[in-house]
C-alpha positions as CSV (number, residue, x, y, z in Angstrom):
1,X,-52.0,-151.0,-16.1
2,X,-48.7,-150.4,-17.8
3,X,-46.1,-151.0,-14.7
4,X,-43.1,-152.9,-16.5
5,X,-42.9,-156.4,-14.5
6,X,-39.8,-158.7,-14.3
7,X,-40.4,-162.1,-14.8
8,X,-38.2,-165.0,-13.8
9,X,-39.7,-168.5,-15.6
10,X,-37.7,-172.0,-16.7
11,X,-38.9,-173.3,-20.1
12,X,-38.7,-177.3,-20.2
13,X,-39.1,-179.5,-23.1
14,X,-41.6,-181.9,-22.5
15,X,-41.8,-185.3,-25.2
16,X,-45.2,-185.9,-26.4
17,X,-44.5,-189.1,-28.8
18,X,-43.2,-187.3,-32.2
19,X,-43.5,-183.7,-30.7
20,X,-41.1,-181.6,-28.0
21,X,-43.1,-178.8,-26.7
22,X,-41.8,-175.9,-24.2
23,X,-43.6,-175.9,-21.3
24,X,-43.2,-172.5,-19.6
25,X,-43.1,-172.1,-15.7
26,X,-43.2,-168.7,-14.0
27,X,-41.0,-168.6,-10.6
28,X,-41.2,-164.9,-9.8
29,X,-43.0,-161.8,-10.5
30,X,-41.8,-158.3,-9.5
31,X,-42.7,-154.8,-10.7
32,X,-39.4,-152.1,-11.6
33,X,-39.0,-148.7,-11.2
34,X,-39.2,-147.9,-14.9
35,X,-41.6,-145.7,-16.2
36,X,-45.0,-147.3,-17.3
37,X,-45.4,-148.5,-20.3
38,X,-41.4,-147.2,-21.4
39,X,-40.4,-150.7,-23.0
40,X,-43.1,-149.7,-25.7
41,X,-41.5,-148.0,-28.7
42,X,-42.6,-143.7,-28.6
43,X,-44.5,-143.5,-32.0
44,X,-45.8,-140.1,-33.4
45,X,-48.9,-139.3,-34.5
46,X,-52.2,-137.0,-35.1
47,X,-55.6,-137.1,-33.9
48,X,-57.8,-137.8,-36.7
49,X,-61.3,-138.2,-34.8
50,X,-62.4,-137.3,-30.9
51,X,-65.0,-138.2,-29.5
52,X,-65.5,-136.8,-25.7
53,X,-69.1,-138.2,-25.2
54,X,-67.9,-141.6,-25.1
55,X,-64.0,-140.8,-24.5
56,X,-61.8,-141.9,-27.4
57,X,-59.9,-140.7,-30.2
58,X,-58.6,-142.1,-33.8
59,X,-54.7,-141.2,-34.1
60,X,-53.5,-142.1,-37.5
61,X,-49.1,-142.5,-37.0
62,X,-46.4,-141.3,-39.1
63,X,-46.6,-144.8,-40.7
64,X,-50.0,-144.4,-41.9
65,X,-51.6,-146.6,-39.3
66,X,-54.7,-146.6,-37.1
67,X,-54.5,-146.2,-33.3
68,X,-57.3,-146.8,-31.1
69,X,-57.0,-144.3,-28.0
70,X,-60.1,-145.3,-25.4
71,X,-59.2,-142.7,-22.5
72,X,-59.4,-139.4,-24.5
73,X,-59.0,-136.6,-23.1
74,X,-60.9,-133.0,-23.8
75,X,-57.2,-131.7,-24.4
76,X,-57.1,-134.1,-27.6
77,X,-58.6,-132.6,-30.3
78,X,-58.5,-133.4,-34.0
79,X,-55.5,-132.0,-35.7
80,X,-53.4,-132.3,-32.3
81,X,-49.7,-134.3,-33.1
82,X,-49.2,-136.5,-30.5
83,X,-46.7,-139.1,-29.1
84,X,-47.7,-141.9,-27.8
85,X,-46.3,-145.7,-26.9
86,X,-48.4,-148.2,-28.7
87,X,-48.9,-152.1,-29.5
88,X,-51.0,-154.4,-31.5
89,X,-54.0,-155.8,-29.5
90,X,-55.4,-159.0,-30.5
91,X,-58.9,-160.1,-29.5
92,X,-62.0,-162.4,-30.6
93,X,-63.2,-159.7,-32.7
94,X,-59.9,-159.6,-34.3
95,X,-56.9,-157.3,-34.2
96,X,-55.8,-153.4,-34.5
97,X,-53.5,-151.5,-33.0
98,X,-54.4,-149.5,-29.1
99,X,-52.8,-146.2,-28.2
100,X,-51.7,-146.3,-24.7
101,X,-50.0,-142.9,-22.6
102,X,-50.4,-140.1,-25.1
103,X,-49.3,-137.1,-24.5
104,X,-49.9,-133.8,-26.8
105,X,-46.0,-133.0,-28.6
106,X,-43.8,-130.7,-26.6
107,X,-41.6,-129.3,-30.0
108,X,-44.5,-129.6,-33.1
109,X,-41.9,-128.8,-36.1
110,X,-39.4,-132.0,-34.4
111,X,-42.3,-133.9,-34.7
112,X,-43.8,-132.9,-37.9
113,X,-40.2,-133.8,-39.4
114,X,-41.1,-137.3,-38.6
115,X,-44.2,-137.4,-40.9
116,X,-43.9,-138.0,-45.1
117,X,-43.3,-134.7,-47.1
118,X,-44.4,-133.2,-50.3
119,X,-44.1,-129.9,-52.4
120,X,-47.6,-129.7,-53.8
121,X,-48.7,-126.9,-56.3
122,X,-51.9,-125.6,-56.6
123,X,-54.2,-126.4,-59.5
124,X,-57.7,-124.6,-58.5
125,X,-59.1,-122.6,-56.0
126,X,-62.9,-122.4,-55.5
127,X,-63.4,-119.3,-53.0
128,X,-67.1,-119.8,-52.7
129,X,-66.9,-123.8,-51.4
130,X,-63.5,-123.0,-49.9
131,X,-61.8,-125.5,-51.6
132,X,-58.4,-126.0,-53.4
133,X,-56.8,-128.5,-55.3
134,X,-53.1,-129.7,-55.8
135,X,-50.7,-131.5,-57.4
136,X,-48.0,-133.3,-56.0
137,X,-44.5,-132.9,-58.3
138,X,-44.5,-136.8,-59.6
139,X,-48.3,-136.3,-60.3
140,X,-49.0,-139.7,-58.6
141,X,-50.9,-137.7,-56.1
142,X,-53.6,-134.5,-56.7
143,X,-55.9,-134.1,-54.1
144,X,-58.8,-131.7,-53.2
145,X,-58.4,-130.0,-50.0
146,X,-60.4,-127.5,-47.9
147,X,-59.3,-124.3,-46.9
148,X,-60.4,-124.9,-43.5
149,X,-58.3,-128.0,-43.1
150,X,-54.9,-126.4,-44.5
151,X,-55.6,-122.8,-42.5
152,X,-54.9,-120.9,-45.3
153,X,-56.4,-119.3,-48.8
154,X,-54.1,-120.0,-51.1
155,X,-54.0,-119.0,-54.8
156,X,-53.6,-121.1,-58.4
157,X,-50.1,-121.8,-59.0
158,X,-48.5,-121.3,-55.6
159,X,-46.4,-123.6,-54.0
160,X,-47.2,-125.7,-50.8
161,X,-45.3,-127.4,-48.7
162,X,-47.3,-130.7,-47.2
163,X,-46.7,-133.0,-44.3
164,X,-48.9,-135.5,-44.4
165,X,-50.2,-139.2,-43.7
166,X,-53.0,-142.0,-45.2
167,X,-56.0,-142.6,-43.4
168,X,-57.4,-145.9,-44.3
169,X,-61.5,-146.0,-44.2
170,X,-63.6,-149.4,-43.5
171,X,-63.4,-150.3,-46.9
172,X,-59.9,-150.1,-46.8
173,X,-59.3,-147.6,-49.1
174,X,-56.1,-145.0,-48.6
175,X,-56.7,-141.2,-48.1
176,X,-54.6,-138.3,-48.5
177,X,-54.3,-136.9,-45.0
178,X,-52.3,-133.3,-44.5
179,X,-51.3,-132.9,-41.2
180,X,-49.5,-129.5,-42.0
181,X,-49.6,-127.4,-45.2
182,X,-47.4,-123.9,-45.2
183,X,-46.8,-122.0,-48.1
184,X,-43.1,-122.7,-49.6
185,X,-40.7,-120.6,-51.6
186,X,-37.2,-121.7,-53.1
């Protein structure tokens, strides 16, 4: 799985009445020394769910979409950045997009560049549920978080800055996703 092949093949045009239609025939097959899977582009992105009993993970991209990862390893869990090489897979039960060689990111802040940014402020904090609440500078976007997710307290009127992503859910509704919050200063 995932050794880049060379293929040799002659396409004909064959006449059917009104219709030409290329007709494709393989000659030769041979595998190359690249590295597997390297003609895929490298994408960027975080692990959103893990799930080690039945080995896969969720990885949502810089681009806001979905990856399917079916080989997860323990070393993968939510909140890790990733890059990976991925494509769109297409079956009977329709299509999505499969996560294939993913590898936990060598330089984080290089790849948290990669990933949309915000200056958020915040609104509210509520100690006792551990919550805070912001909002984003063009107020288009205000957003409950939890402390836990963010890893730190912060207090009303302080200024965040936010690297983040959408999840989409099954009903195909967009959530705010923060991949990175840190406290900014001008």
């Amino acid at each position: 799985m995932g050794t880049v092949i060379e293929l040799k093949e002659i396409t004909q045009r064959r006449n059917d009445g009104n219709q030409s239609k290329p007709l494709s025939t393989i000659l030769l097959v041979r595998a190359t020394s690249l590295e597997p899977w390297s003609l895929l582009p490298a994408t960027t992105g975080v692990v959103t769910f893990s799930n080690t009993q039945k080995k896969f993970s969720l990885i949502n991209s810089t681009d806001s979409k979905r990856y399917f990862y079916p080989a997860a390893p323990s070393n993968l869990p939510k909140g890790t950045i990733v890059t990976m090489r991925a494509y769109k897979e297409t079956s009977d039960k329709g299509s999505g997009y499969k996560a294939v060689f993913v590898t936990p990111c060598s330089n984080r802040d290089q790849a948290l560049a990669e990933f949309r940014h915000c200056i958020a402020v915040v609104s509210w904090v509520d100690e006792e549920q551990g919550k805070f609440h912001i909002v984003v500078n063009d107020k288009k976007l205000s957003e409950t978080l939890r402390c836990c997710d963010a890893g730190l307290q912060p207090t009303m009127g302080q200024k965040l800055r936010i690297a983040y992503c959408y999840e989409t859910d099954k009903h195909g509704r967009c959530h705010f996703m923060p991949v990175d919050v840190k406290t900014y200063s001008d």
